[in-house]
N, C-alpha and C positions, 0 to 999 in steps of 0.2 A: 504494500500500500504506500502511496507517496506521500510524501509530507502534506502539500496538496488537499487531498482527497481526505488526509486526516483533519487536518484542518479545517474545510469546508464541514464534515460531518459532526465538527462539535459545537463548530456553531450552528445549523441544521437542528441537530438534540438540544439547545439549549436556546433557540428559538422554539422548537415545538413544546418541548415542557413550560415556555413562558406560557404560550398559549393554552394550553391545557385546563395548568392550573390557574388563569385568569379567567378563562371562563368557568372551572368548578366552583371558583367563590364567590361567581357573579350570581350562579343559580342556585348555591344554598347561602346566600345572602340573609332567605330570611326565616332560616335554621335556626333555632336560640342555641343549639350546641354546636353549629358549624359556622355562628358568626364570629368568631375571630379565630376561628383555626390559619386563618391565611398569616398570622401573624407571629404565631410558634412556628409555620409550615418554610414564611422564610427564614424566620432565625435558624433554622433548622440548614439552611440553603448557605446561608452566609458562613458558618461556622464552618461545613464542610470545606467551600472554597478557603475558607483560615488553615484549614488542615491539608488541603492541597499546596500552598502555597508552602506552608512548612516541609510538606514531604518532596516537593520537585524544586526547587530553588536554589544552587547549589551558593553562590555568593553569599554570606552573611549579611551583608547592608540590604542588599538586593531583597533579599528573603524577609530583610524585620520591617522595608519599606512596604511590600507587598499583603504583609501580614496586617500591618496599622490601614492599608487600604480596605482588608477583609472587614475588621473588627469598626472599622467604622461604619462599613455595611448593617452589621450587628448591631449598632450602637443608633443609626436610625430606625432599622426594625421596630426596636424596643420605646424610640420614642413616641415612634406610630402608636402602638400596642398602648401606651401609656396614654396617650392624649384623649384615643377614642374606647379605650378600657374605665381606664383607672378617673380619669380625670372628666370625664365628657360634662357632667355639673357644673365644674367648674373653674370659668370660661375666663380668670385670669391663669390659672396655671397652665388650663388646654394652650392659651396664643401663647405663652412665652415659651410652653412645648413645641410650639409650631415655629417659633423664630425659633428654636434648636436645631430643630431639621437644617439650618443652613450653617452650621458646624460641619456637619461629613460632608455639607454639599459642597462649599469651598474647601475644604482641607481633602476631602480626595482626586481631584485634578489637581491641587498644588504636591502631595506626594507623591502621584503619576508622575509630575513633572522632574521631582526630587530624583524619580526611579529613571526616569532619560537619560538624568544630566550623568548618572553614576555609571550606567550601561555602556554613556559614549565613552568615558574613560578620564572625565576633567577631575580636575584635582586642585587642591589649590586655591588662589585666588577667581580664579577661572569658575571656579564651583561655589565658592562663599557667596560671590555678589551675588548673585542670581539666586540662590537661596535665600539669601537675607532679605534682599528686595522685593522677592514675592511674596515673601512668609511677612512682611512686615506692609503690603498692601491688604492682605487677606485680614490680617490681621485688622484694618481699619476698618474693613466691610462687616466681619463679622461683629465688630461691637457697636457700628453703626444699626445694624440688625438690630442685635439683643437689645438696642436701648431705643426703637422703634417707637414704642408707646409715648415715648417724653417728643418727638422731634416729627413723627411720620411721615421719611422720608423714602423709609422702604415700601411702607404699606399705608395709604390712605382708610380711614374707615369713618363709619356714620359717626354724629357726636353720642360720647357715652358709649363705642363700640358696641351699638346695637347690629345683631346679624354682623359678628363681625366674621364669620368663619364662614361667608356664603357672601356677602356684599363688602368689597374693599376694591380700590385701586391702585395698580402697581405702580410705585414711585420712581424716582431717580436713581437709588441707591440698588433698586431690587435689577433696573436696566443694565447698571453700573456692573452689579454680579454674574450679571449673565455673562455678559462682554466680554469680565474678568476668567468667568470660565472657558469660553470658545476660546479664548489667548491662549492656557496653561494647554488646551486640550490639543490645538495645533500644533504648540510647539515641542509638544513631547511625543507626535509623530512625526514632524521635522527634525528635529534631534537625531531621534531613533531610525530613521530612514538617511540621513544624512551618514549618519558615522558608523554605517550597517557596510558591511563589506562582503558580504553574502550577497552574489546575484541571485540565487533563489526565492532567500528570504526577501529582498528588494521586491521581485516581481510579485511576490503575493500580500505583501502588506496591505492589498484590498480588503484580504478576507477580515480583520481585525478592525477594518475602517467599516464594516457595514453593520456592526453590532455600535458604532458612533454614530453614524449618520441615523439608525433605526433611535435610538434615545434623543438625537438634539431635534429630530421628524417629530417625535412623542411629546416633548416639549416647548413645540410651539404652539402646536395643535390643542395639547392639554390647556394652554396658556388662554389660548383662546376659546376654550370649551367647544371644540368641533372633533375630539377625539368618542367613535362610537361607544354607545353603550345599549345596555340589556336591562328592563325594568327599572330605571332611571340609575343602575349601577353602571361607572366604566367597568369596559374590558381592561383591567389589569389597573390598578390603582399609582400613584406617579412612583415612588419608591420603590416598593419592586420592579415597575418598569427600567428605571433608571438605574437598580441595582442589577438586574439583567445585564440592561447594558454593558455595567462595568466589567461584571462577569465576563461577559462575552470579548470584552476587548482584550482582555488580558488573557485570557485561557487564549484568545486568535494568537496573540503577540509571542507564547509561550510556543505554541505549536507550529509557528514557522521560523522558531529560531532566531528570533529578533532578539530575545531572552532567554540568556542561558541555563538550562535545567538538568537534572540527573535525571532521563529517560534515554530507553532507546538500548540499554545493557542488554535485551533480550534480542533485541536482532541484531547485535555484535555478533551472537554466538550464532544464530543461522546461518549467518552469512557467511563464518569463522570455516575453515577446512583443516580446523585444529583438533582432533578428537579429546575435548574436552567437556568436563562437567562440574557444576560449583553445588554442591548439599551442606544442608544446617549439619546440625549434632545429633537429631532424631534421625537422618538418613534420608531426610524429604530432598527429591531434585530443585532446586532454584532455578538454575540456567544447565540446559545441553545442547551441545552443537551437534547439527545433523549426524556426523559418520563419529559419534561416541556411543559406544553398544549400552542395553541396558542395564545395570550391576544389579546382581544377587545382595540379598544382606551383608552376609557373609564376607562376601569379595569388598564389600564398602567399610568393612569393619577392622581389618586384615592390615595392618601395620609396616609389613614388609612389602616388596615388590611379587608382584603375583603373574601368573601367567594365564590370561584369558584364553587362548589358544596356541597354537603351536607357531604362529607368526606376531603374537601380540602380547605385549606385558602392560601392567597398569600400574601405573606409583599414585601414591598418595601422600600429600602435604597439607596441612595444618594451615588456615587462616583464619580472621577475625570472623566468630559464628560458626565455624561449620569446619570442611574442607574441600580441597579444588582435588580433582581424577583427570590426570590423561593416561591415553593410553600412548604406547611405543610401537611404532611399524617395522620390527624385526627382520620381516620377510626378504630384502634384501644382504641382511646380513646372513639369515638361513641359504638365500641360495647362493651367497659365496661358498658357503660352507659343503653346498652338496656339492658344488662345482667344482671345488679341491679334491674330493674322496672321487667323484669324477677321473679329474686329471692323475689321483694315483693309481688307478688301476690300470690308465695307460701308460704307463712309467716302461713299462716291460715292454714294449719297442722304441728302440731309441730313436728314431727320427720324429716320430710322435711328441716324446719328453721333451726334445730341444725347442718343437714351436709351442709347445705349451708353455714350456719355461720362458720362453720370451713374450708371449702372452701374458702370461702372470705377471713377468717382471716392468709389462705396459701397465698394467692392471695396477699393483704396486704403487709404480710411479706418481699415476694421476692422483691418487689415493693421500700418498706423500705431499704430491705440492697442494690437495684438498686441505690436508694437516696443516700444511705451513700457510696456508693462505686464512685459516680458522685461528689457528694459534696467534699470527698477527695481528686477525683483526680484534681477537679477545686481549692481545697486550696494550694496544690502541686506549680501549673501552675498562679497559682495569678500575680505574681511578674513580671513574662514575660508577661501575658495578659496585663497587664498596662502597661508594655514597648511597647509592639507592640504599642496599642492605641496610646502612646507619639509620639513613630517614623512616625504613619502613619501622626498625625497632622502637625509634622514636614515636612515630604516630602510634604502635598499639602500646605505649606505657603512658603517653600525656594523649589524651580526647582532646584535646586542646590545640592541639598541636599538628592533628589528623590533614584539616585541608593546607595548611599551608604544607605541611610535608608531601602531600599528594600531588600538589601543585609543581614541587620540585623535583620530583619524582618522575613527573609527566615529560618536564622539560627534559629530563635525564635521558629519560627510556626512549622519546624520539631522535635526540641526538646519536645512544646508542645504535638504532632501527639505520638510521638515516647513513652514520659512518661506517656503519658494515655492506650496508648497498653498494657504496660509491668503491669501498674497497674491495668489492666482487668485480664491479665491474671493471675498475683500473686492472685487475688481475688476470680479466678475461680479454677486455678492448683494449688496443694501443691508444685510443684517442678519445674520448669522455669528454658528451657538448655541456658547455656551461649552464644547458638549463638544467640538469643531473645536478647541481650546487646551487642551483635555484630553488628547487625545491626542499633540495636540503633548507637553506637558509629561512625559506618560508614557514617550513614547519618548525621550528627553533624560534622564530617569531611570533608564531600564533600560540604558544604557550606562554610565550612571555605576555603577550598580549592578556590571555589567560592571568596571569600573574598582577595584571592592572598596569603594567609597564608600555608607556607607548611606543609605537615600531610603525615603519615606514620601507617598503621597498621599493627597490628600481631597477629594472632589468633589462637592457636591448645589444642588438647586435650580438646575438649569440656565436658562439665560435666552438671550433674544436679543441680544446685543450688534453695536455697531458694527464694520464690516471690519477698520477702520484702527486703531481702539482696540486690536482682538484682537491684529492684527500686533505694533504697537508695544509689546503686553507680553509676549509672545515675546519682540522684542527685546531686551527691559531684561532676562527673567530670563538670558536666554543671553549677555546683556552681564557680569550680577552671574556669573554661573557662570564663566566664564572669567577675571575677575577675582579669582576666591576661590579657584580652581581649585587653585594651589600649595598650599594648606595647610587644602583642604578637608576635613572628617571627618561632613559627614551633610548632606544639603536635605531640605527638609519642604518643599512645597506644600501650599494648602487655595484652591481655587475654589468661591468659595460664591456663586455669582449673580452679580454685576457685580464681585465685592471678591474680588481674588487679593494671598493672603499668602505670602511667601516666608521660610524662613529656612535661614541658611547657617551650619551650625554650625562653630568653628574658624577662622572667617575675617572681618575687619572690612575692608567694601569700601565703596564713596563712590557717591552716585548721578552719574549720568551729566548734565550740564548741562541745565539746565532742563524733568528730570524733576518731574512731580507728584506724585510716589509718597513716602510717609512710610517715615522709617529711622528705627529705635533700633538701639542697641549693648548687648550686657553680656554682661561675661565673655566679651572676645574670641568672640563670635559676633554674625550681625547678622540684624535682622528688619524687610521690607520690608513696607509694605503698599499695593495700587492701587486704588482705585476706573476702573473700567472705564465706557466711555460705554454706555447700554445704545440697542438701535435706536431710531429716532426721535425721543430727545431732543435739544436743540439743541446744537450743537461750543460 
């Protein structure tokens, strides 16, 4: 299923259950035990969404901004519930329940917008002003509201607020709020579309704009009492509509990637051709990837390495909950092995033995340089395999300490991923094109990215380059990155044909002993530059 088609189907479901349940409260409206069921029915709604947002959100800020957007869904519910429950008598506490209602109404586009700014990646002064200045306009709206009764500038009403909860006219301040809303509500999809570098997610930020447009449609209409209804009830009362809405905009936002989430672990493993599987501690499967057989108790309980069949072994290792199974594809090590008992029983004519022996010793060889090309590129990758190991021990003894270490982790293991590729292929091709270091570098960037660190790349004029060249300037950028790593605040790359330049901004690092690569400094940042060998010129 495509991202797409996910996307489109939740806001689909959560458009139809709008509908559903607006019209079941509109016809047992005049139930005495189902007239405010609507009221527990969304609190009910909103908390979930609270619980979504805690369980998929992998960011901390991101997660406790989205979470105060939930709770404030919950936090009108209840004033609803309260105004026409608890209070409906009496008709000062009902209206200044009702200027309450514009508490979540301005503070949830201003925390939407809090959630943009963080998403793009600003920091800084860059992020303060614009915080402070909206938070401190919002700010003058909402106590121009609450102190309506003394000034009525939000709300005109008869004198002596006679009918005031059915006859008023909307003032300056209430215009003023709206405006103020359609501002934060733009520009936290301009934001978000803006510094979005995902062309998929780009093309579909429709689907997340139609659960906006469906709410700002509801409240004009409502505004001006042309929105339908049934026995003099609306279809769907203004808060839950409006809470729909929000619903719907950020579950769209979530689902095409706009916002980064921990979904999606389960079609890693579909897709994976890794025969692996991840179970709790009772032996329940969590995740298995298609070609992993299914284990016996027994086999899942068994502590040594075990042998599923005569081509296949399964190890198991201990992680946080549970433990992870793969298995081992043996089968070509078995048929070396028949292959030997083979060649000795032809031993007993000698012209037989001697091409067999040169055979093997072809066999051998490839084998040998497969070692020596494994062996190097595990010497390479040393220094990060032991940092990973540190950071993972770290994350499961501090909870604390879990996403940033994972974060580090992540960078680690695609550089690893990334420096073994490029050293298969130097070993295999004489000539390795610079977009092979491209992508290396991109992916080393988009974890840092990950990381909140900003990154910029530049890439043209591709060229053939040397294998070893290409490695070794992998090496050094991921030497200089780790090195600047504490007190890094931006890398710029620019591969321009044989000449990759680096710069690390925030951080003054040292080349690495008899490097050729030129450094300047200024203003505590530093800028690297390499001429690279390109194919066929001489070492």
């Amino acid at each position: 299923m495509t991202t797409k088609t996910r996307a489109v189907r939740t806001i689909v479901r959560l458009g139809v259950l709008y509908l559903l349940t607006s019209v079941f409260f509109v016809l047992t409206s005049g139930t005495v035990f189902l007239r405010y069921q609507s009221t527990f029915w969304f609190m009910l709604l909103s908390l979930m969404l609270l619980l979504y947002f805690s369980e998929r959100i992998i960011d901390p800020a991101i997660r406790r901004l989205l979470m105060a957007v939930a709770s404030l869904m919950t936090f009108w519910i209840v004033l609803r519930g309260a105004k026409y429950i608890a209070f409906t008598e009496t008709e000062f506490i009902a209206r200044h329940l009702w200027y309450l209602y514009y508490v979540p109404i301005l503070l949830i586009p201003l925390l939407s917008f809090f959630t943009a700014l963080y998403v793009s990646g600003r920091r800084g002064k860059s992020f303060l002003i614009p915080v402070c200045s909206s938070s401190c306009f919002t700010a003058v709206l909402l106590l121009l509201i609450q102190t309506n009764d003394r000034h009525q500038l939000a709300f005109r009403f008869r004198p002596g607020f006679a009918d005031w909860d059915g006859t008023y006219v909307r003032g300056p301040v209430f215009i003023l709020a709206c405006l103020w809303i359609a501002v934060l509500v733009l520009a936290m999809f301009r934001i978000l579309f803006i510094h979005c570098r995902l062309s998929a997610s780009r093309r579909l930020i429709w689907v997340p704009l139609l659960p906006a447009f469906f709410g700002s449609f509801y409240s004009i209409i409502y505004a001006f009492g042309l929105w339908p209804q049934i026995n003099g009830d609306l279809i769907g009362e203004f808060p839950e509509s409006v809470c729909f809405s929000i619903a719907g905009v950020w579950m769209g936002l979530i689902r095409i990637g706009l916002i980064p989430c921990n979904h999606g672990y389960g079609r890693l493993f579909e897709i994976s051709d890794l025969a692996a599987q991840i179970a709790d501690r009772s032996g329940r499967v969590i995740y298995r990837s298609a070609t992993a057989q299914a284990l016996a108790p027994e086999q899942m309980k068994s502590i040594t390495t075990v042998s599923l069949d005569e081509d296949t072994r399964l190890h198991r290792r201990p992680v946080q909950g549970g433990f992870v199974y793969w298995q081992d594809d043996v089968s070509e090590l078995n048929r070396i092995n028949r292959r030997l008992e083979e060649l000795g029983e032809q031993l007993n004519e000698e012209t037989s033995f001697y091409r067999l022996e040169n055979a093997l010793r072809e066999e051998r060889a490839q084998i040998e340089e497969k070692d020596r090309v494994y062996d190097a590129i595990a010497a390479r990758v040393l220094p990060q395999s032991r940092e990973i190991a540190r950071l993972c021990r770290e994350a499961g003894e501090d909870e604390s300490r879990f996403a940033p270490c994972m974060e580090q982790v992540c960078l680690l293991a695609s550089y690893i991923k990334r420096c073994a590729n490029l050293c298969l292929l130097a070993a295999h091709e004489p000539a390795v094109s610079s977009a092979e270091l491209q992508l290396a570098l991109h992916e080393s960037l988009m974890h840092l990215r990950e990381k909140g660190i900003p990154t910029s790349e530049r890439s043209v004029s591709p060229a053939m380059l040397h294998g070893g060249s290409v490695v070794e300037a992998y090496i050094l950028f991921e030497t200089l990155l780790e090195q600047a790593l504490p007190g890094l605040k931006g890398v710029q790359t620019s591969l321009e044909g044989d000449r990759l330049r680096i710069a690390l901004e925030g951080a003054e690092i040292r080349l690495p002993y008899g490097c050729l690569a030129d450094l300047t400094t200024e203003d505590g940042s530093s800028y690297v530059t390499l001429t690279l060998e390109r194919a066929g010129e001489p070492s």
